[in-house]
VOGU-3710 file (C-alpha; in Angstrom, 3 decimals, decimal comma):
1> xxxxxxxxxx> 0,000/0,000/0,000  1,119/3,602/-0,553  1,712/6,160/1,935  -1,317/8,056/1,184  -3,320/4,673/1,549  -1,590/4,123/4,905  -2,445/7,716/5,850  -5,943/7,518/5,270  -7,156/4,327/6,802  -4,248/5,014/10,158
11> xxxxxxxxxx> -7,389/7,045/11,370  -9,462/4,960/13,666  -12,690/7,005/12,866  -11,743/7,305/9,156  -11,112/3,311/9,036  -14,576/2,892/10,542  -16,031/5,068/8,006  -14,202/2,701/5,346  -15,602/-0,246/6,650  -18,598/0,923/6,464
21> xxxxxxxxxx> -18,958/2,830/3,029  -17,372/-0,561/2,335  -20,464/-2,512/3,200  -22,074/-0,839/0,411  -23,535/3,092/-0,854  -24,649/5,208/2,153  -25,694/8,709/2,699  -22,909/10,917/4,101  -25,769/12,518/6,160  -26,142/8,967/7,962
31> xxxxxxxxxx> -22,047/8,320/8,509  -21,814/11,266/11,518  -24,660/8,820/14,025  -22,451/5,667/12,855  -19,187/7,293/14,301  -20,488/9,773/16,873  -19,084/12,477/15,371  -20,096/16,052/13,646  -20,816/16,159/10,050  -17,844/18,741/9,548
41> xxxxxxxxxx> -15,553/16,082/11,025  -16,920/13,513/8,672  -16,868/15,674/5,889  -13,358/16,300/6,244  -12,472/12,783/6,730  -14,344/11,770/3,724  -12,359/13,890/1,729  -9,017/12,297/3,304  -10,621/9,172/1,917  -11,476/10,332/-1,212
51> xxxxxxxxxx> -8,070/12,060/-2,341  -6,703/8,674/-1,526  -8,841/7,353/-3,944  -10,601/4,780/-1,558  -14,153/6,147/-2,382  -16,150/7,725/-4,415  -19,150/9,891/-4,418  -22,003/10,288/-6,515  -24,529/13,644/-5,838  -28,789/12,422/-5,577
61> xxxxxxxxxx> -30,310/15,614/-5,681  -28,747/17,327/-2,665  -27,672/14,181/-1,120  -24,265/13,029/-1,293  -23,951/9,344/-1,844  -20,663/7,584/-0,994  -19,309/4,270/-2,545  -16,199/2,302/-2,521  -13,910/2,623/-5,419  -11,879/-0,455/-7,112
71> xxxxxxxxxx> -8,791/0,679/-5,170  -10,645/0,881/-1,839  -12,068/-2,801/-2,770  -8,776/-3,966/-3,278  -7,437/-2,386/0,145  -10,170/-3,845/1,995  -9,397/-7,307/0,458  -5,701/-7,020/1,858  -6,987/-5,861/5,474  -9,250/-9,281/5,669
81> xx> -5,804/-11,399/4,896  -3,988/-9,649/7,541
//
């Protein structure tokens, strides 16, 4: 994995975020309950997540709609061997 990889997903509350968005398409308006957090703080850790290129997102109106991408697949496929 790269640095920037590595960087990302070091967070704890930005590697639960992963796991999650990993689990399949969700609202960012519905990540801030799941990690008991603001939705400024998510926002910004989104964005760490998304520069890295582990997500993407996809706008629904004025939703917001967060996947994983095929490089966050592939990441989360080395995590489960570890």
């Amino acid at each position: 994995m790269d640095n920037k990889i590595n960087k990302a997903i070091a967070d704890e509350t930005r590697f639960k975020l992963f796991e999650r968005i990993g689990k399949g398409e969700i609202c960012a308006c519905e990540l801030p309950k799941f990690v008991g957090t603001s939705q400024p703080a998510v926002s910004q850790h989104l964005k760490v997540l998304f520069q890295a290129d582990l997500v993407k997102m996809r706008k629904n109106g004025v939703k917001r709609l967060y996947s994983i991408s095929k490089k966050g697949k592939m990441v989360l496929a080395d995590i489960s061997r570890w």
